[in-house]
N, C-alpha and C positions, 0 to 999 in steps of 0.2 A: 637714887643713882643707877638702877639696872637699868634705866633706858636712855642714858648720858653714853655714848659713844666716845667722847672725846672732852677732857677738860682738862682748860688751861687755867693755870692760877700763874697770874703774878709774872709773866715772863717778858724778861728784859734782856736785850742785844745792841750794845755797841760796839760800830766800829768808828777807825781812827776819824775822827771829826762829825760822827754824824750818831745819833741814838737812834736806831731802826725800828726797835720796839721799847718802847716804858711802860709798864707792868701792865699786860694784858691779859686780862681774864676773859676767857669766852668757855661754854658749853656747848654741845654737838649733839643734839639727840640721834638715837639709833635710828636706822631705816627712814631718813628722812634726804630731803636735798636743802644741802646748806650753804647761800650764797656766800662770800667772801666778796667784800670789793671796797674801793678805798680809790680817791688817785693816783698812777703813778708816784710809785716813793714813799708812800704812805704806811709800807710795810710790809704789805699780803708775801711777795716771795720771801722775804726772811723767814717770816713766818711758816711758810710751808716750807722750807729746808728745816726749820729747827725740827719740825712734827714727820720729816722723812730722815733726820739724822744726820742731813750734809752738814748743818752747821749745831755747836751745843747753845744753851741760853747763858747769860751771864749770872742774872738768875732766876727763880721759878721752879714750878714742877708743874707732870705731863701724867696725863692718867688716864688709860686707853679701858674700856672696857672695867673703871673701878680700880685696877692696878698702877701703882706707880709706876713710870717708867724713864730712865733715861740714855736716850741714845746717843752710843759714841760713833759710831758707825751707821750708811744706809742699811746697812744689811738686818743690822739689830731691829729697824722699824720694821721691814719686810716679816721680819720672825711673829711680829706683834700686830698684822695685819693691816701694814698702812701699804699701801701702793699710787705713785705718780704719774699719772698721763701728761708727759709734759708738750710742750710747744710744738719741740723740737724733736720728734721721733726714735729714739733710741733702736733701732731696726738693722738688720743685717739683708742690707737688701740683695743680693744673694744667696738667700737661703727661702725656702717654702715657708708659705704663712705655719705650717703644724711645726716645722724647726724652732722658728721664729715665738712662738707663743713658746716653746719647753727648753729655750736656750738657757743653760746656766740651773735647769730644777729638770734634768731629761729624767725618764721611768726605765726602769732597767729590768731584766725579768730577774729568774731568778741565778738564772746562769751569770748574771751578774753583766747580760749582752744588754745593748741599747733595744728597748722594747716601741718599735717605731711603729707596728700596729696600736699598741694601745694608744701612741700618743695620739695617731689620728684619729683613732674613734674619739679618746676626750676632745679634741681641737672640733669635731666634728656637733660634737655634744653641744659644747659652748656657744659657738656660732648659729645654733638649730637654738635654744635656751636669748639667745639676743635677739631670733625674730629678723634676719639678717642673712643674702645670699655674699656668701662666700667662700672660695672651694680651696680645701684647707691644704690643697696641692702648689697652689698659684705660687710663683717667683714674686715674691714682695715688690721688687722692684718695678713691675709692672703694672703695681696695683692705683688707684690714686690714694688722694690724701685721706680720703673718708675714710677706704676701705684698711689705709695704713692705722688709723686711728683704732679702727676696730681691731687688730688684729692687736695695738699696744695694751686696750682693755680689756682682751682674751689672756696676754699673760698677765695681769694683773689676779684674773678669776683664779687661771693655775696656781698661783702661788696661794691661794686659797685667804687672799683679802677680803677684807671686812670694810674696813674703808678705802676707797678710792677715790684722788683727788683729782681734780681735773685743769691744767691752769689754761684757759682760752683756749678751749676745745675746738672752738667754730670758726677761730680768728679767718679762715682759708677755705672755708666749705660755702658752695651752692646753697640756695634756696633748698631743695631739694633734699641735697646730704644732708641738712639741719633737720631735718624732720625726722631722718631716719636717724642723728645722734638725739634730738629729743624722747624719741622711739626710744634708744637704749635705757638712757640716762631714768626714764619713766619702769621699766620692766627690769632695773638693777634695785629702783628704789621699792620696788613692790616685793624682790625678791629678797628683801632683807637687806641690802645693801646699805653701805652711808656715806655719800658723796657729797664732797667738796668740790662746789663749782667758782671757778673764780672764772668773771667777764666783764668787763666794761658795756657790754651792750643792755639795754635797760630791757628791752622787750623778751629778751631771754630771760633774764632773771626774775619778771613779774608772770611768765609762763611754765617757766620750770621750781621754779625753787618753792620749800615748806617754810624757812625760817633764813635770816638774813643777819650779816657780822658787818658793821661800819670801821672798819680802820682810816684813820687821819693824823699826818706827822708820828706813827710811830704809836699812835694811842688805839686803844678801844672805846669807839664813842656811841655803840649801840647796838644790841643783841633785839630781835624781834620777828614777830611772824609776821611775812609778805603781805599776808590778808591786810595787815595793821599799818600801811606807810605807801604812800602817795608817791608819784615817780618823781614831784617838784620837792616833795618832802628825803627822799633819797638823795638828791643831789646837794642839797642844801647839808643834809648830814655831812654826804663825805669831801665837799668844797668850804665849809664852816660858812658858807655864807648861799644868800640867795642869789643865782643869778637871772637876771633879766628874762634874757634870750637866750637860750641855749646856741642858736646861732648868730653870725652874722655877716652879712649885707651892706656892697657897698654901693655908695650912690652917683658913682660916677657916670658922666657920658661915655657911650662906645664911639672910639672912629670908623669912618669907611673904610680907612686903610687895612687891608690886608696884610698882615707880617709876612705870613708861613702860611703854605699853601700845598696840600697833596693833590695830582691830575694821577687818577688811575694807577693810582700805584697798587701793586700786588707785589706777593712774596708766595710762594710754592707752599702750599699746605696751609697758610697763615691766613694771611689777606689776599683780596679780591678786589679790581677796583676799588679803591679807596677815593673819593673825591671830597677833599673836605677844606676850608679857610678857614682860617685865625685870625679875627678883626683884631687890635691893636689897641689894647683896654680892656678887653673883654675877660671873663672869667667864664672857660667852655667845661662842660663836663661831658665825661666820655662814660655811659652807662652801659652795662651789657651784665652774662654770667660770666663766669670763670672759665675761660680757654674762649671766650669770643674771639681773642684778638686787640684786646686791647692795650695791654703790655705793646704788644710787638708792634704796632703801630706805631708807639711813641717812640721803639727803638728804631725802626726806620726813617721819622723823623727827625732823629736826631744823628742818621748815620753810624747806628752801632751795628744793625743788621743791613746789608746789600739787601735792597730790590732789586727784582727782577725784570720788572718793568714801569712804565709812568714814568715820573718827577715831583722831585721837591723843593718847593721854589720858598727864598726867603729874601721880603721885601721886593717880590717881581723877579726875581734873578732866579734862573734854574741853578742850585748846588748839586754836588755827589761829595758833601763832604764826609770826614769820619767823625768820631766823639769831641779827639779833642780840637779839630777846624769849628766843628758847631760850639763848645765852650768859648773859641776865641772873638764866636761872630754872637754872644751873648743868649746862649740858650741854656738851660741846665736842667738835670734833673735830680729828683728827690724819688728813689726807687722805692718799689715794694717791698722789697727783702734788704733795710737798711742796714741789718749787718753786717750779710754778704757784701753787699755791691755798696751803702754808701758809707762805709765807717770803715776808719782801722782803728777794730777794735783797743788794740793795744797800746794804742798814741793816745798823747795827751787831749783834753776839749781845746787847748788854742793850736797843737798840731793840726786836727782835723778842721778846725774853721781857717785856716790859712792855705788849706795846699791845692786850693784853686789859685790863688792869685797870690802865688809865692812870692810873682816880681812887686807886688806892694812894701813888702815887709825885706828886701832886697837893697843894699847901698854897695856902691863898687863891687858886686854880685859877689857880696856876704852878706849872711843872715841877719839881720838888725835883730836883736831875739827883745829888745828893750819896745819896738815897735810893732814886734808881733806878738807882745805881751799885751801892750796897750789897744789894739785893731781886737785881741783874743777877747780880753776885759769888757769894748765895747759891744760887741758881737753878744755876751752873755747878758749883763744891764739891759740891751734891748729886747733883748727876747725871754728873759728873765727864766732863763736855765738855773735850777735846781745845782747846784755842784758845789764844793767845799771851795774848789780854787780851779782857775783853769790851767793847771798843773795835774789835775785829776783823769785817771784814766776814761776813757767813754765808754769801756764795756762796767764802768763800777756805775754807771747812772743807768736811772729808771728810762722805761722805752720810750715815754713823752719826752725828756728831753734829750735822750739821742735824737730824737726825730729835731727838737729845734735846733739839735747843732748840724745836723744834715743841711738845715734850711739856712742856717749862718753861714755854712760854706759855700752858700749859692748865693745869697747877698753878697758876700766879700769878693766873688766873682762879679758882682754889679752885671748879672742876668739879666736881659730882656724879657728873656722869654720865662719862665718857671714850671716845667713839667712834674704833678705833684701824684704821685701813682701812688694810690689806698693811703693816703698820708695821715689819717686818725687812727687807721687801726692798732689795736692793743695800745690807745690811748683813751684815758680816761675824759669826762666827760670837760671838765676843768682846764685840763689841755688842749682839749678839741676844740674849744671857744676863743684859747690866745692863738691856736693855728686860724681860726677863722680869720681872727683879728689880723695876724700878719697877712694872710692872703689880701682883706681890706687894703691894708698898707700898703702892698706892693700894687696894686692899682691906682690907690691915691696919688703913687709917685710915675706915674704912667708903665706899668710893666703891664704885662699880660701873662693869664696865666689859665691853663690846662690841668684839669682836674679829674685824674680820673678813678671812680670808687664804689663799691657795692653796696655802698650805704644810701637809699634811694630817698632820703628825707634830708641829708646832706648836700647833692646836689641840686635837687629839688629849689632848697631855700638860698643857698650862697651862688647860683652859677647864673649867668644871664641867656646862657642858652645849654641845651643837653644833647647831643646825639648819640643814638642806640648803634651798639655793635653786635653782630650776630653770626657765628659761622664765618667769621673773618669779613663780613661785609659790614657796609653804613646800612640800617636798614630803617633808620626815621630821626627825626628832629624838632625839639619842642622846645620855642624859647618860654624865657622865664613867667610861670603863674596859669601856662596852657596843659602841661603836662602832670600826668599824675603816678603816683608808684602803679596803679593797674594799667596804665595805657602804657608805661615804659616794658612792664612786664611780660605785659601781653607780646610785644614787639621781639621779645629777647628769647622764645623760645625756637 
């Protein structure tokens, strides 16, 4: 037991309609890195609330370093050395990164004054100990994501954790930043550290992690060393079954037709000349790094950002329209940040697949709620969303299928066009195959659809053509089976 970190015996959570966990046993050696991963839904976040104290188990027990422990409170885990790097940045972005790390655990001398030297020296320590520039003065808000990330696993050190969980550390980081969170994630685990990584991305977990946890439906279906399990043999674990293709391709003809079309469009700081066409069938992908320009692109396309100059032309006709004129002229989007911009969270799954095309579900302009029950119902069967009832909140479902009710409420709008911005991310592998599949579909039935994603073996295999964004411009283009992740690479610095 002295070199078990972490063991779960036997722990079980349900809630109303759904069993999250049925009795899971896993062990966590010390100083190691220990994958977590599972499909959407499959557990992992319950799981790591039960082990930081948001949520209790129904039943089980929790044994941190050999000692029983049960947490009623986050705070109780903190006492006992568990710390959370979550998604979502817990930050006071007006305050200095040394604030920032000692907020809520400040040093005080003895005068009982906030001792704001020392803390910088430790912030300074920690930071100099990661291998990692960053100057413990900086206004967080200024910082990027990387640098926000390090600064969440500096207070984690201060509060003098032992384990540190990580849940999709990378979902939003550069080529680049990744190496320097691998950087960390390697000189935490050397220093003793015991980190829980949870990612959907396979190439991370077969380069960073010592020992690997398969969750499926709420189960534990396999503990093991990385060395020992095959990346076909991993997915097969946490899908219960074999799939095929991990991706897929559709075999349709492109037309000539031009839908949508940018002539030199620019925006001030953003884009640059932009000159690009949308064939009519087609499935484009839009490659680059993170701040090229490729968000904002798609939002000028769709009239949510003013250009400054050019046009954009749909079906040959120059537009200036706004979001909702391009909704009514059948284009939509499925955004990056789906729970910002395309979910309310707090509405039901058949609220949020209806509230494009309200006037569907609409009779003598009242709500038919008997028709937007049954539009709700079909929208879910098709896409086969994961949910108790579409009565169910969408912030209570896993992040694969928020994402397919995003894409339900752009079918229900009977979209032409389908702008799909990072639409896998922080989805599992299992997911990412029936998004493939509906993208297929929506071709088959003549849509066209824009893809745009930093996953460069994704669009690689599903897209019939790829163009590189860089610095706000188009800087190359490779139709489908000519292009490679080093030649797009190359292109994107």
């Amino acid at each position: 037991m002295n070199d078990i970190a972490i063991q779960l015996e036997h722990i079980t959570k349900t809630f109303p309609g759904v069993k999250a966990l049925d009795d899971v046993s896993i062990q966590i050696q010390r100083g190691t890195v220990h994958a977590l991963v599972g499909e959407n839904g499959a557990g992992k976040s319950t799981l790591i609330k039960i082990l930081s104290g948001i949520y209790q188990p129904d039943a089980g027990d929790i044994y941190i370093n050999g000692k029983k422990k049960k947490f009623k409170v986050p705070v109780e885990a903190q006492r006992a050395g568990i710390s959370v790097v979550h998604q979502e940045f817990k930050l006071s972005e007006t305050l200095t990164v040394t604030e920032n790390i000692f907020l809520g655990n400040l040093i005080y001398t003895k005068a009982k004054l906030v001792n704001w030297k020392e803390m910088r020296k430790r912030a300074e320590k920690m930071i100099s100990d990661l291998q990692v520039e960053l100057d413990p003065d900086t206004i967080v808000q200024t910082l990027s994501v990387a640098k926000k990330q390090i600064v969440e696993i500096c207070k984690s050190i201060s509060r003098e954790a032992s384990i540190i969980i990580m849940d999709e550390p990378s979902a939003t980081l550069t080529e680049r930043e990744l190496e320097v969170l691998f950087g960390i994630v390697r000189t935490l685990r050397d220093s003793g550290y015991t980190i829980i990584y949870i990612s959907h991305r396979m190439d991370e977990i077969f380069g960073l992690a010592d020992n690997i946890s398969v969750l499926r439906d709420g189960c534990h279906v396999a503990t093991m060393p990385v060395a020992e399990v095959t990346r076909d043999k991993l997915i097969t674990l946490m899908v219960g079954r074999e799939l095929e293709n991990e991706f897929i391709k559709h075999n349709c003809s492109i037309s000539d037709e031009v839908i949508l079309e940018a002539k030199k469009v620019s925006r001030a700081g953003v884009l640059q000349d932009i000159d690009l066409q949308l064939r009519k069938g087609e499935v484009l992908g839009i490659a680059g790094l993170v701040g090229a320009g490729r968000t904002e692109l798609a939002r000028a396309l769709l009239g949510i950002d003013k250009i400054d100059s050019g046009e954009v032309l749909y079906k040959g006709q120059p537009v200036k329209w706004n979001f909702r004129t391009a909704i009514k002229n059948g284009l939509g989007l499925v955004p990056e940040d789906r729970k910002r911009f395309g979910l309310s969270l707090q509405s039901t799954v058949k609220n949020n697949i209806t509230l494009t095309a309200i006037d569907k579900v609409l009779e003598w302009g009242l709500l038919n709620l008997r028709k937007e029950y049954k539009y709700a119902e079909w929208y879910v069967e098709k896409l086969r969303v994961v949910t108790p009832s579409v009565e169910t909140k969408v912030m209570n479902l896993s992040g694969g299928n928020q994402q397919k009710v995003v894409i339900a409420k752009w079918l229900m709008a009977d979209s032409e066009i389908m702008i799909l911005d990072e639409p896998t991310r922080g989805v599992d592998v299992g997911a990412k195959r029936e998004l493939y599949g509906i993208i297929k579909d929506l071709i088959e039935q003549g849509k066209t659809v824009i893809v745009i994603s930093s996953e460069m073996p994704e669009l690689l295999s599903i897209c019939d053509r790829i163009v590189v964004m860089s610095r706000g411009r188009l800087v190359g283009e490779f139709a489908h089976g000519e292009g490679t992740q080093e030649k797009i690479l190359s292109l994107c610095v």
